[in-house]
PDB file of N, CA, C and O in Angstrom:
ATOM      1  N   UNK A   1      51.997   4.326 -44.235  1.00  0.00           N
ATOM      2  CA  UNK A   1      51.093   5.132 -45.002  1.00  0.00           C
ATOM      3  C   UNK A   1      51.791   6.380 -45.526  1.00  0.00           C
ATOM      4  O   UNK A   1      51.568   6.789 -46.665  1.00  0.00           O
ATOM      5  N   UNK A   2      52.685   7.019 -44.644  1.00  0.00           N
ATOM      6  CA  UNK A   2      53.101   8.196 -45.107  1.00  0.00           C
ATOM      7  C   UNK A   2      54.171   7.910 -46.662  1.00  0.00           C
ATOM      8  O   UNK A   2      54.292   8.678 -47.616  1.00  0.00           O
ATOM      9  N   UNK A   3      54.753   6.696 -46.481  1.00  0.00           N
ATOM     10  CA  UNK A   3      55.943   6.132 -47.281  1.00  0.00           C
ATOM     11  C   UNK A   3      54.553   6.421 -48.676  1.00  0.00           C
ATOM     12  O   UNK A   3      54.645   7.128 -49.680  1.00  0.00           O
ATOM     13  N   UNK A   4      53.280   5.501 -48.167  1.00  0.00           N
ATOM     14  CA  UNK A   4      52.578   5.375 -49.680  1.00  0.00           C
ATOM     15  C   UNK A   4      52.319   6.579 -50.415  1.00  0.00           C
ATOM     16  O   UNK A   4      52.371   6.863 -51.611  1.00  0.00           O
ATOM     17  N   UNK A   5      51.947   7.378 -49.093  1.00  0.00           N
ATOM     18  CA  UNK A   5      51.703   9.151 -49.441  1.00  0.00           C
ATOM     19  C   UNK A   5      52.886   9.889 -50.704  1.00  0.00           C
ATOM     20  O   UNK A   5      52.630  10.255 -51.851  1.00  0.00           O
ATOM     21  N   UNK A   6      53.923   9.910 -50.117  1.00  0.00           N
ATOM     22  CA  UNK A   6      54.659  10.296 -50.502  1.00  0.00           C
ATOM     23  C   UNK A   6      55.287   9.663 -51.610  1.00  0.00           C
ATOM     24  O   UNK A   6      56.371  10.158 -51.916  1.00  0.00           O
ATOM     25  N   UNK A   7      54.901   8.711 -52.284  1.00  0.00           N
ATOM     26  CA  UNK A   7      55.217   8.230 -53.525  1.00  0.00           C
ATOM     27  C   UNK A   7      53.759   8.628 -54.361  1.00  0.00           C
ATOM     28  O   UNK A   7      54.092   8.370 -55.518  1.00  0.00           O
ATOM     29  N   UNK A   8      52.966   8.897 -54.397  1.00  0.00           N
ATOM     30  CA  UNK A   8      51.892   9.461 -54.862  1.00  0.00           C
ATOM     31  C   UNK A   8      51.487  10.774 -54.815  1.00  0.00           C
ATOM     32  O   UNK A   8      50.322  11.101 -55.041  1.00  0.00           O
ATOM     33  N   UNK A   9      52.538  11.707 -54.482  1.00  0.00           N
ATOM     34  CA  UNK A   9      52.508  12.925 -53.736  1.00  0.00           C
ATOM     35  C   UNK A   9      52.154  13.695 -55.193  1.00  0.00           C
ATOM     36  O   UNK A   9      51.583  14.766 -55.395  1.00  0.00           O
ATOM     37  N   UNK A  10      52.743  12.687 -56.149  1.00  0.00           N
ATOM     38  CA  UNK A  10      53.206  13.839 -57.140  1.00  0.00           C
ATOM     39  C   UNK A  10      51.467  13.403 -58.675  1.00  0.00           C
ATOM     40  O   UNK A  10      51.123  13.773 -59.798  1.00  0.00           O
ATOM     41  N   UNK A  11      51.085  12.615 -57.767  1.00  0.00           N
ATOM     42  CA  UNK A  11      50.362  12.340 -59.051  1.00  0.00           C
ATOM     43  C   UNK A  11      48.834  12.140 -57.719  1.00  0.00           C
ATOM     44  O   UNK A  11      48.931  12.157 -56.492  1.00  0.00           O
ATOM     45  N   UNK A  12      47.415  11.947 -58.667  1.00  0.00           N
ATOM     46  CA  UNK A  12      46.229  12.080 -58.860  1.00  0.00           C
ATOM     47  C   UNK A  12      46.322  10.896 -56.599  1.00  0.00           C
ATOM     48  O   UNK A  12      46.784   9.810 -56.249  1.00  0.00           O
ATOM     49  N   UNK A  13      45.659  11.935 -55.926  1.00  0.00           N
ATOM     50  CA  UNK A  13      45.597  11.543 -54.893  1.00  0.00           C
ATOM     51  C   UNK A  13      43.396  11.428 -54.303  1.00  0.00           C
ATOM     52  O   UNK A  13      42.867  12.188 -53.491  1.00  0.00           O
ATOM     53  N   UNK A  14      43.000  10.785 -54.726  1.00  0.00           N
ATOM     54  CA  UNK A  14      41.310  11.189 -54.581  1.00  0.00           C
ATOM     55  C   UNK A  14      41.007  10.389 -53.715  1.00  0.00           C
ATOM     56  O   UNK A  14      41.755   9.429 -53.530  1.00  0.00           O
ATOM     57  N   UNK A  15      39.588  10.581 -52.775  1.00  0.00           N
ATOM     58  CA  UNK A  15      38.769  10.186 -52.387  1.00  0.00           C
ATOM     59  C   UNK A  15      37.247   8.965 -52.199  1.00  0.00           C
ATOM     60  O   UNK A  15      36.059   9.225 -52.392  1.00  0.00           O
ATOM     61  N   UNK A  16      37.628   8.173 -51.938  1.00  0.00           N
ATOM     62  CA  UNK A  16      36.658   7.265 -52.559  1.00  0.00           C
ATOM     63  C   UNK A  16      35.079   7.283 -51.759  1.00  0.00           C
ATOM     64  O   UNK A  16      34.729   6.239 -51.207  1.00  0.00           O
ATOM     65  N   UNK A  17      34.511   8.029 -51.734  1.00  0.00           N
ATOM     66  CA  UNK A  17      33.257   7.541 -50.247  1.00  0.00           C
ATOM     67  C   UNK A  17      32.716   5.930 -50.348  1.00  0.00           C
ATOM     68  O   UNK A  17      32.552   5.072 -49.480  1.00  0.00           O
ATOM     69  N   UNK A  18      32.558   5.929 -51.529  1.00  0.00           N
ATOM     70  CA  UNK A  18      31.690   4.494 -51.670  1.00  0.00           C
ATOM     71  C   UNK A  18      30.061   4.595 -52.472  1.00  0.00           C
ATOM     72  O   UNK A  18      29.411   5.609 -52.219  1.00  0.00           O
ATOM     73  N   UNK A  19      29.684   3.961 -53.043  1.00  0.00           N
ATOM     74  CA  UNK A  19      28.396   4.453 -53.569  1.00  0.00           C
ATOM     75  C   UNK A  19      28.882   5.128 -54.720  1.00  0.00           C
ATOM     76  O   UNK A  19      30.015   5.376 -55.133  1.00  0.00           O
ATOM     77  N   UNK A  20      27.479   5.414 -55.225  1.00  0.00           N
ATOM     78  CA  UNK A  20      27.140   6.833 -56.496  1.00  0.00           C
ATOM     79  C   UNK A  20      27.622   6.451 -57.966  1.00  0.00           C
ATOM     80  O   UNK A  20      27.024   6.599 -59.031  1.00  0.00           O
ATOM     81  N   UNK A  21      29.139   5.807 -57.653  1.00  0.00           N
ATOM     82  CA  UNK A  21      29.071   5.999 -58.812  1.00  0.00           C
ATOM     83  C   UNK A  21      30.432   4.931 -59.641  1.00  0.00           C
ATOM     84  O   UNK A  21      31.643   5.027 -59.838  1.00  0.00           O
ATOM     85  N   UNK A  22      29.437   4.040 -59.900  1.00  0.00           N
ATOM     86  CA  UNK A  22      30.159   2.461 -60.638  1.00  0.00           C
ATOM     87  C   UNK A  22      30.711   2.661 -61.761  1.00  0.00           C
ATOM     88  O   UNK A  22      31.337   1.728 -62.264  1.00  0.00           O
ATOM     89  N   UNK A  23      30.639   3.706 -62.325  1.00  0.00           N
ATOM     90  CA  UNK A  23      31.458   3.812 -63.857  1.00  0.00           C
ATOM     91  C   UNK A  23      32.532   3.801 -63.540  1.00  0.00           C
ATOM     92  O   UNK A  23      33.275   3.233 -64.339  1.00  0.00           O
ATOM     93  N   UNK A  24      33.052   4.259 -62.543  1.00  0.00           N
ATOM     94  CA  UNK A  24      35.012   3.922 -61.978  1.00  0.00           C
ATOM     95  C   UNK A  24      35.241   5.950 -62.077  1.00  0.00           C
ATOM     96  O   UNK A  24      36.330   6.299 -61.622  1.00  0.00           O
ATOM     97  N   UNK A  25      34.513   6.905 -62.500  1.00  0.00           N
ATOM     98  CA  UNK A  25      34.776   8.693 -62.639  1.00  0.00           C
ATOM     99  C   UNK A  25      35.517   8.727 -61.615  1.00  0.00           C
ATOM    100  O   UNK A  25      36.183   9.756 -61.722  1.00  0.00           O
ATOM    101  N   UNK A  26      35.925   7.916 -60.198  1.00  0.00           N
ATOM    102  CA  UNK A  26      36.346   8.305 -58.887  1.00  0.00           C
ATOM    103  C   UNK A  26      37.482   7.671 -58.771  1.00  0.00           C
ATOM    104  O   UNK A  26      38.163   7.728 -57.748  1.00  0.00           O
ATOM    105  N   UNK A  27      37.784   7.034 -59.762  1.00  0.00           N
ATOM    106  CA  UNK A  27      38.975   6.619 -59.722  1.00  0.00           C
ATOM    107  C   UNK A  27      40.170   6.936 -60.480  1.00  0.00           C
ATOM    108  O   UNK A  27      40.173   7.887 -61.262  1.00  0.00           O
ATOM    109  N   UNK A  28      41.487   5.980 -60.245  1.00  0.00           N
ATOM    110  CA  UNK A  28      42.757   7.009 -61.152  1.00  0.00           C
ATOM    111  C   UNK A  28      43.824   5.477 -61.612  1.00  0.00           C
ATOM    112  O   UNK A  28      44.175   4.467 -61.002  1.00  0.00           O
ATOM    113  N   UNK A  29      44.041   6.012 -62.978  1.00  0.00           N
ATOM    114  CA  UNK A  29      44.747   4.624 -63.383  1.00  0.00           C
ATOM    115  C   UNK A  29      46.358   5.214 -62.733  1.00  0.00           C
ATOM    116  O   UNK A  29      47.185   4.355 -62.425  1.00  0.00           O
ATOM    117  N   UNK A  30      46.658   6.504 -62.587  1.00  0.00           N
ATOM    118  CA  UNK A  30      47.799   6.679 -62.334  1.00  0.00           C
ATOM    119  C   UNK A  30      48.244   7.086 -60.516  1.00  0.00           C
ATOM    120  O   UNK A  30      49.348   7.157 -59.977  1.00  0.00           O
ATOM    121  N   UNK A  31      47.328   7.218 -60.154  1.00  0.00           N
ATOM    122  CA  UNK A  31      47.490   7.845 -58.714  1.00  0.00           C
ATOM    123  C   UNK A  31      46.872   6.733 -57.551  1.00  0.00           C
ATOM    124  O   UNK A  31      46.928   5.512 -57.696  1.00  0.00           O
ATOM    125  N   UNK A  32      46.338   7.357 -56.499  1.00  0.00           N
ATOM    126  CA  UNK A  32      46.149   6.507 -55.303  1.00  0.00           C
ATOM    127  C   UNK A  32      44.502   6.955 -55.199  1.00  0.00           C
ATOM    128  O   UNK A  32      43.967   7.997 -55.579  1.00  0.00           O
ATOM    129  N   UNK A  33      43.864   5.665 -54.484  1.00  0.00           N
ATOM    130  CA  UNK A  33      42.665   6.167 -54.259  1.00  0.00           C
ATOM    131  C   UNK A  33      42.116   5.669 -52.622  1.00  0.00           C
ATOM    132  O   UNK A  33      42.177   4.539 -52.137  1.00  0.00           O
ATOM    133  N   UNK A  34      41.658   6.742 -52.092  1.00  0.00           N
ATOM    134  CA  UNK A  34      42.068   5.901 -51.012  1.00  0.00           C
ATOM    135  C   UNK A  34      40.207   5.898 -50.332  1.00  0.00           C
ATOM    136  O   UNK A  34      39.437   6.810 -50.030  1.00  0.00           O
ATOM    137  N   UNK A  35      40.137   4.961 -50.327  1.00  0.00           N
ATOM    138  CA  UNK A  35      38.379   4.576 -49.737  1.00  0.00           C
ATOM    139  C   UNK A  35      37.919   4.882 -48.385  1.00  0.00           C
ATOM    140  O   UNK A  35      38.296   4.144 -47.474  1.00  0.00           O
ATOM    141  N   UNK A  36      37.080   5.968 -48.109  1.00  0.00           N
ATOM    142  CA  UNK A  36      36.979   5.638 -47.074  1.00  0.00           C
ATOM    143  C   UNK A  36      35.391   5.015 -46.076  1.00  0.00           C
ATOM    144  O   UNK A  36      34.996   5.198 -44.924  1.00  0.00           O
ATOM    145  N   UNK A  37      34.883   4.263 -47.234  1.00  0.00           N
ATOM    146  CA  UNK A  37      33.799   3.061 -46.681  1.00  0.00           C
ATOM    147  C   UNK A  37      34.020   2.392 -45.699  1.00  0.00           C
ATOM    148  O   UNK A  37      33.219   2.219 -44.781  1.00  0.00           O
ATOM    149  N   UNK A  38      35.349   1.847 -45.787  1.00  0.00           N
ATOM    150  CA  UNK A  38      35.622   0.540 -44.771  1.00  0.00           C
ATOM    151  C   UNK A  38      35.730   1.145 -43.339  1.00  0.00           C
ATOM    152  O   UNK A  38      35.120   0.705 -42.365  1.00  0.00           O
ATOM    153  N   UNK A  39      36.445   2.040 -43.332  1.00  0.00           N
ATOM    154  CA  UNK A  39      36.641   2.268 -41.517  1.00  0.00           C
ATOM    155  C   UNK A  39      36.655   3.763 -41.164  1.00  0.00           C
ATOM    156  O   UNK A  39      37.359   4.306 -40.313  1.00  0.00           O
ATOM    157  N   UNK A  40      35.561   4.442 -42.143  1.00  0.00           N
ATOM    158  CA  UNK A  40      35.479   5.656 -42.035  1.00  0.00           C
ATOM    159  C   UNK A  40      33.523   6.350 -42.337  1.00  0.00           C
ATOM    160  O   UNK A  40      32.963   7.362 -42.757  1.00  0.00           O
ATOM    161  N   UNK A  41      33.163   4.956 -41.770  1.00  0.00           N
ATOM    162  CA  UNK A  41      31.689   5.149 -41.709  1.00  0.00           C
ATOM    163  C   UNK A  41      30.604   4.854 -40.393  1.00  0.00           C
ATOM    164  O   UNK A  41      29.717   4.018 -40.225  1.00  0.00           O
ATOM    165  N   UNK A  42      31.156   6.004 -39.536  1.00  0.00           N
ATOM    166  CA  UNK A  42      30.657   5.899 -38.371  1.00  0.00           C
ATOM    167  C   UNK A  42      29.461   6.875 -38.418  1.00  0.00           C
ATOM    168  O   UNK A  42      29.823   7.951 -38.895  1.00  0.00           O
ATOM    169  N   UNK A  43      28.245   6.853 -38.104  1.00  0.00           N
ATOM    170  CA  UNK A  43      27.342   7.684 -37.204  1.00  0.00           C
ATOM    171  C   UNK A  43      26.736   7.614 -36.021  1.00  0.00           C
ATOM    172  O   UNK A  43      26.100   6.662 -35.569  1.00  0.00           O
ATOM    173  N   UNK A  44      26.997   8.878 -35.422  1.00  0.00           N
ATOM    174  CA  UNK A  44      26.463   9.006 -34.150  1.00  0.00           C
ATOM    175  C   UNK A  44      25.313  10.204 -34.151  1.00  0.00           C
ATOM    176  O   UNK A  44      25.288  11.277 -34.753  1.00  0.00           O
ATOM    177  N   UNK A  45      24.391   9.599 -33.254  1.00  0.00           N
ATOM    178  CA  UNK A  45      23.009  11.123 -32.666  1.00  0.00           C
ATOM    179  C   UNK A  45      23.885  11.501 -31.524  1.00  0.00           C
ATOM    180  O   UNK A  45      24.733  10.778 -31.001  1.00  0.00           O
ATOM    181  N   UNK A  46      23.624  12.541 -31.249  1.00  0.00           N
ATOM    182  CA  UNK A  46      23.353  13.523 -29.815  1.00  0.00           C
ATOM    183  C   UNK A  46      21.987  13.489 -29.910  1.00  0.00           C
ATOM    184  O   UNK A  46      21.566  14.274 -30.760  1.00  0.00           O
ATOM    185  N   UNK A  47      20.910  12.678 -29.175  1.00  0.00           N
ATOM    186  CA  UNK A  47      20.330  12.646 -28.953  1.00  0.00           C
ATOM    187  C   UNK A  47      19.525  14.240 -28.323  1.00  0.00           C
ATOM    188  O   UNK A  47      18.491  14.698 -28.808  1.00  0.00           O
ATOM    189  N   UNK A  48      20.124  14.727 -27.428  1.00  0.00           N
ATOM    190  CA  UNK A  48      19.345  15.441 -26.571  1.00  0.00           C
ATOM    191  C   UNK A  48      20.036  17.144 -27.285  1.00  0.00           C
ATOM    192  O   UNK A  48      19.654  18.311 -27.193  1.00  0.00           O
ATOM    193  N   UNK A  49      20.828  16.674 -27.757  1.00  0.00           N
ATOM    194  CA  UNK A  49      21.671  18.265 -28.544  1.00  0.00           C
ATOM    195  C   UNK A  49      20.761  18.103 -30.388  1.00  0.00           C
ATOM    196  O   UNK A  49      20.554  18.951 -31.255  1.00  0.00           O
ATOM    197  N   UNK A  50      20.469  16.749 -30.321  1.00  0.00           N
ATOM    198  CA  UNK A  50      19.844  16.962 -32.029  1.00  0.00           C
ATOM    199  C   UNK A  50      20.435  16.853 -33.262  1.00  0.00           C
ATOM    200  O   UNK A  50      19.895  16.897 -34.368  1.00  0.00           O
ATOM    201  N   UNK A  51      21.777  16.683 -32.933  1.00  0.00           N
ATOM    202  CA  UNK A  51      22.832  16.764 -33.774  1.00  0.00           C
ATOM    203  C   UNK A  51      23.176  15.167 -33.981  1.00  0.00           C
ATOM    204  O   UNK A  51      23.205  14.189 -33.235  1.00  0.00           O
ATOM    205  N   UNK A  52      23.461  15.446 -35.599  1.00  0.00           N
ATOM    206  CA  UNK A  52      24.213  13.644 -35.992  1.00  0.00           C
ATOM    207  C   UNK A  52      25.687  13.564 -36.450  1.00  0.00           C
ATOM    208  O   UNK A  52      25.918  14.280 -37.424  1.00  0.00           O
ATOM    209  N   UNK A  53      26.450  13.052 -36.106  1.00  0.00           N
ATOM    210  CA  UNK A  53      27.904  13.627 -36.339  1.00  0.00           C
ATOM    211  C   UNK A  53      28.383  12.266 -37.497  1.00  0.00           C
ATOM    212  O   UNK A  53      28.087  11.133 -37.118  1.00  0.00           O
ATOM    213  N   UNK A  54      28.916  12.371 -38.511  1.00  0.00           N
ATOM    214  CA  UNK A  54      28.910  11.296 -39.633  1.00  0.00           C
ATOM    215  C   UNK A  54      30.259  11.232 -40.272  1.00  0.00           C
ATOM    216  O   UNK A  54      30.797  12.266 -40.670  1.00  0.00           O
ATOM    217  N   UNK A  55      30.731  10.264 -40.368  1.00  0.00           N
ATOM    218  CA  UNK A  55      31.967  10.068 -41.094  1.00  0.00           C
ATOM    219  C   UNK A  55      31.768   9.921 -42.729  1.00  0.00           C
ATOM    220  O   UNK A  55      30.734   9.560 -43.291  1.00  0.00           O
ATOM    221  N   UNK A  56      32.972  10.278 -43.327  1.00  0.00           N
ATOM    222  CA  UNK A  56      33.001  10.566 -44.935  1.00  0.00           C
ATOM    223  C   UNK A  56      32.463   9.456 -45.582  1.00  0.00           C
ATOM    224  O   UNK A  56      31.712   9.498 -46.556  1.00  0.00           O
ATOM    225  N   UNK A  57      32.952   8.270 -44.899  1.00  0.00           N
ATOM    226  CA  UNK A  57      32.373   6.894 -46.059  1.00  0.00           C
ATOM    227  C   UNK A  57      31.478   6.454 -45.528  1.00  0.00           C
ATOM    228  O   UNK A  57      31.458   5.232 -45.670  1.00  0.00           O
ATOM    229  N   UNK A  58      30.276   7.015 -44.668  1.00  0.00           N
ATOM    230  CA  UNK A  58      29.228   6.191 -44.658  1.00  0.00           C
ATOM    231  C   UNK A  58      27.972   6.895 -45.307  1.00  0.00           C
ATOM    232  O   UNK A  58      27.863   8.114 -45.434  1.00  0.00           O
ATOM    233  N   UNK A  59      27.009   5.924 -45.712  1.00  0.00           N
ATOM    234  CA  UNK A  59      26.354   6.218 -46.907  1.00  0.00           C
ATOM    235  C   UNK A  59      24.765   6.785 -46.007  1.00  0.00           C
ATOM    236  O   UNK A  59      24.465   6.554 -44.836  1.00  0.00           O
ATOM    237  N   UNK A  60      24.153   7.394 -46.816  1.00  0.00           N
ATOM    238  CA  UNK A  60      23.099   8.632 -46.425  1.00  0.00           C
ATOM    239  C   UNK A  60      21.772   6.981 -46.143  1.00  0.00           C
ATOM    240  O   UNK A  60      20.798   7.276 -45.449  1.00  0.00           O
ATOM    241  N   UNK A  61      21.807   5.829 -46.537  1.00  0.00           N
ATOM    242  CA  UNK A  61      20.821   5.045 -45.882  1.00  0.00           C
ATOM    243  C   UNK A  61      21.589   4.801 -44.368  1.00  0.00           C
ATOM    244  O   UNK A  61      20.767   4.822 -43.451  1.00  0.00           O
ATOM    245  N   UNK A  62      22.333   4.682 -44.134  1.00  0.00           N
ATOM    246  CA  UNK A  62      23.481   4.728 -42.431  1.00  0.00           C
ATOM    247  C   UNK A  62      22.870   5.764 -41.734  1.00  0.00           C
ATOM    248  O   UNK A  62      22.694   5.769 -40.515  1.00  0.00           O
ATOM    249  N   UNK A  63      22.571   6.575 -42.451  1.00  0.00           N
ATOM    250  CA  UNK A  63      22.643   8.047 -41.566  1.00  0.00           C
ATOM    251  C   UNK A  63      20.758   7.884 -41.464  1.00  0.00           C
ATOM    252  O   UNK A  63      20.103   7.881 -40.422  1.00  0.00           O
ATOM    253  N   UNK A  64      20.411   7.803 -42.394  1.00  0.00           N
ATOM    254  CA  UNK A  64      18.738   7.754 -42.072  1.00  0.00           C
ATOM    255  C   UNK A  64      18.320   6.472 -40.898  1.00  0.00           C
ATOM    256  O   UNK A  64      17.389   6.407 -40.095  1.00  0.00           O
ATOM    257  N   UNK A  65      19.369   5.588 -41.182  1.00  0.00           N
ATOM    258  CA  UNK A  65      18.721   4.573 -40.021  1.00  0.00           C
ATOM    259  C   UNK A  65      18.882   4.922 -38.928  1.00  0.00           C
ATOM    260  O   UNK A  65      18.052   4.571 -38.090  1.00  0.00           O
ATOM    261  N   UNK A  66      20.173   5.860 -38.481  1.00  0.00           N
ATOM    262  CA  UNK A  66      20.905   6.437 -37.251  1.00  0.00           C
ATOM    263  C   UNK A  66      19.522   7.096 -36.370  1.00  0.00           C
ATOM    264  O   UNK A  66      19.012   6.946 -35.260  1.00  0.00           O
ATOM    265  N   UNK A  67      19.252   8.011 -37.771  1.00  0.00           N
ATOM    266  CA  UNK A  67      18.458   9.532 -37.072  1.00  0.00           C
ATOM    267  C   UNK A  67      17.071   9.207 -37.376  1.00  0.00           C
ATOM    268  O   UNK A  67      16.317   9.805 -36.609  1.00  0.00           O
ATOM    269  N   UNK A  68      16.595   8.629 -38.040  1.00  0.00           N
ATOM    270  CA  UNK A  68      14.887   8.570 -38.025  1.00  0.00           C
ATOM    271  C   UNK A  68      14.368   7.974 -36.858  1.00  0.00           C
ATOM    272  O   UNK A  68      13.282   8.392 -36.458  1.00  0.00           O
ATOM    273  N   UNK A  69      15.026   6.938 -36.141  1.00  0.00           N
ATOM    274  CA  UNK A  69      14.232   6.887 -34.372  1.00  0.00           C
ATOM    275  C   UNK A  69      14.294   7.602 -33.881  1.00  0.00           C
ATOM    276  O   UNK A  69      13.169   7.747 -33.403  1.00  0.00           O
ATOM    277  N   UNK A  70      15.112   8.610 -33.431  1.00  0.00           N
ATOM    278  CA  UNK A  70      15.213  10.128 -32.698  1.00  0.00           C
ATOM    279  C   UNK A  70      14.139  11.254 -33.488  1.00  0.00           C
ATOM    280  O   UNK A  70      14.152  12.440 -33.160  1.00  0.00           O
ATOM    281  N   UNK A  71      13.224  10.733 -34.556  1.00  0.00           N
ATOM    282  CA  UNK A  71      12.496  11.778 -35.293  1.00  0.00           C
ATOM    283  C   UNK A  71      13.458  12.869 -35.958  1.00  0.00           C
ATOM    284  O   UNK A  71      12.993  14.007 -36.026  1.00  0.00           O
ATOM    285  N   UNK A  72      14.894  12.628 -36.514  1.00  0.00           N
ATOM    286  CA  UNK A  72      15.596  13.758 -37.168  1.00  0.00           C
ATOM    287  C   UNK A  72      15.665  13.376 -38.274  1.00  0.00           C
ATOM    288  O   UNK A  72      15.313  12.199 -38.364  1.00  0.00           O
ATOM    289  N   UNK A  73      16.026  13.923 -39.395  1.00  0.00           N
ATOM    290  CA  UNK A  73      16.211  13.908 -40.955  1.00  0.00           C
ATOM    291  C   UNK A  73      17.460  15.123 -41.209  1.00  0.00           C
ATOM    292  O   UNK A  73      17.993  15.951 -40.470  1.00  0.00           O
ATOM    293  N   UNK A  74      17.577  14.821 -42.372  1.00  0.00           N
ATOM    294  CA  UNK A  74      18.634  15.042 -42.927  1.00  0.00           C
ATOM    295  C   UNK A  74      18.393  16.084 -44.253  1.00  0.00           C
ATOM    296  O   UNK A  74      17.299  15.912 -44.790  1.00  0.00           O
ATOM    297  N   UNK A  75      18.927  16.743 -44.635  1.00  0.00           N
ATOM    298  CA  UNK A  75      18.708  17.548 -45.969  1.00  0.00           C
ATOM    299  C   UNK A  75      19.642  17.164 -46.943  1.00  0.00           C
ATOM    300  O   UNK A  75      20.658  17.845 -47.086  1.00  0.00           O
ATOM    301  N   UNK A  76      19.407  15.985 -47.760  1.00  0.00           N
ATOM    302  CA  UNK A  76      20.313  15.668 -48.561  1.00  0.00           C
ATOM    303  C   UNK A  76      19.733  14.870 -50.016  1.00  0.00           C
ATOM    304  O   UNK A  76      18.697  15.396 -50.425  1.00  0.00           O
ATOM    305  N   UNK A  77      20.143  13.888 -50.724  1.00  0.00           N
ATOM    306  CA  UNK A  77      19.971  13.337 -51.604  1.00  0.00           C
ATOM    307  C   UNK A  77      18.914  12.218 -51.385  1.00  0.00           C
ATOM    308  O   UNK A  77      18.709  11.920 -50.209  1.00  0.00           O
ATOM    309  N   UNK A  78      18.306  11.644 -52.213  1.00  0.00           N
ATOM    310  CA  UNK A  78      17.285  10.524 -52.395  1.00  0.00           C
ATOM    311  C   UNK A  78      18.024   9.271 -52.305  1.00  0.00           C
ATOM    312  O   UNK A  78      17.783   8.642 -51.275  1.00  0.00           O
ATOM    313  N   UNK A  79      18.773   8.795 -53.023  1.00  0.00           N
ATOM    314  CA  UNK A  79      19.754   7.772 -52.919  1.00  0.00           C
ATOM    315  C   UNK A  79      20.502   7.529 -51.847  1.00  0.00           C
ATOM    316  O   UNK A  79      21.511   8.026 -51.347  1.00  0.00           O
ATOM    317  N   UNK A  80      19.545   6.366 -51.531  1.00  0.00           N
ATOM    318  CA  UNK A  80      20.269   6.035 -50.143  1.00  0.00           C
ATOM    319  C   UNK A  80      21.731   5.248 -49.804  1.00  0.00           C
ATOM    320  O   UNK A  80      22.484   5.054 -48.849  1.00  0.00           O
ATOM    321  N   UNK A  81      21.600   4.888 -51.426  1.00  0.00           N
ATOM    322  CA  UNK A  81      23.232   3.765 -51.267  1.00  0.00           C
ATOM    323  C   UNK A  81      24.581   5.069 -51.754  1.00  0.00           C
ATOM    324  O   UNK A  81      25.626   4.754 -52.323  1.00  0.00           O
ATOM    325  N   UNK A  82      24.204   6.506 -51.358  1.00  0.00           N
ATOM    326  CA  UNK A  82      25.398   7.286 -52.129  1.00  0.00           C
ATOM    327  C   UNK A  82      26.551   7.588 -51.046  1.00  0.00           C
ATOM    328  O   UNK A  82      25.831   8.297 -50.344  1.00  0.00           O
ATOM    329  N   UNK A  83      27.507   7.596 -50.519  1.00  0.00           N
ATOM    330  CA  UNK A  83      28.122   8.221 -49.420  1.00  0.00           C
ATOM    331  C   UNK A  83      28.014   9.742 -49.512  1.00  0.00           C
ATOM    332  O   UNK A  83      27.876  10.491 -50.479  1.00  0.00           O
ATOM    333  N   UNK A  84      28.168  10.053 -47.648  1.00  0.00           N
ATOM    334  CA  UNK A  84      28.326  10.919 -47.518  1.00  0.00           C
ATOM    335  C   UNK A  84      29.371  11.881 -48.405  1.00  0.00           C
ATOM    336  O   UNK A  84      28.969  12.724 -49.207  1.00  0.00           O
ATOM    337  N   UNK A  85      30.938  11.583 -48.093  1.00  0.00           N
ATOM    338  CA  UNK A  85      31.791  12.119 -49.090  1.00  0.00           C
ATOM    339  C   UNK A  85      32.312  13.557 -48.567  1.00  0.00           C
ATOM    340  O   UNK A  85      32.494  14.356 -49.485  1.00  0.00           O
ATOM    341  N   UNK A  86      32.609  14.081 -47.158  1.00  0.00           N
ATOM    342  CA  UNK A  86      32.549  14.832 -46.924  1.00  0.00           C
ATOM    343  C   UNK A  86      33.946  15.369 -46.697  1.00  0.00           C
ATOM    344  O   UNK A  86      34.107  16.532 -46.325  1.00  0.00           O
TER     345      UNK A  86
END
C-alpha cells in the first residue's frame, strides 16, 4: 500500500465513503481513490455510555439500524443510502 501511496503522492489522492453520489464528482481520472465501504463500515452502541462509534464508509441507514433499538438517533441527513464520510 505504501508503494501505491507513494506513486500517487503527487497527484489527486480522495476518499470514497460510498453512496450520495453516482455522477462519479468523487472520483479522479488521474489519481487514486481509495473506498472506504468495503472494510471500513463498522458500527458500534455503547449501550449504557449512549454513544455510537462509526466508521467512514458505513452509510447513515447502518447507523440508524445500529442505534434505533437502544432508542438513540442521530443528527444527520435524510438519505439513508449516503455514507458517513468522516
Amino acid at each position: 500500500m505504501s508503494r501505491l501511496l507513494e506513486q500517487y503522492r503527487k497527484d489527486a489522492c480522495l476518499l470514497s465513503g460510498g453512496g450520495h453520489n453516482p455522477s462519479g464528482a468523487s472520483s479522479s481520472d488521474e489519481g487514486l481513490v481509495i473506498d472506504l465501504s468495503k472494510y471500513l463500515n463498522k458500527v458500534t452502541v455503547d449501550k449504557e455510555a449512549k454513544i455510537v462509534h462509526v466508521q467512514g464508509g458505513a452509510l447513515w441507514s447502518e447507523v440508524d439500524d445500529a442505534t434505533c433499538p437502544h432508542g438513540l438517533a442521530t443528527v444527520a441527513g435524510t438519505v439513508a443510502s449516503v455514507s458517513i464520510h468522516l
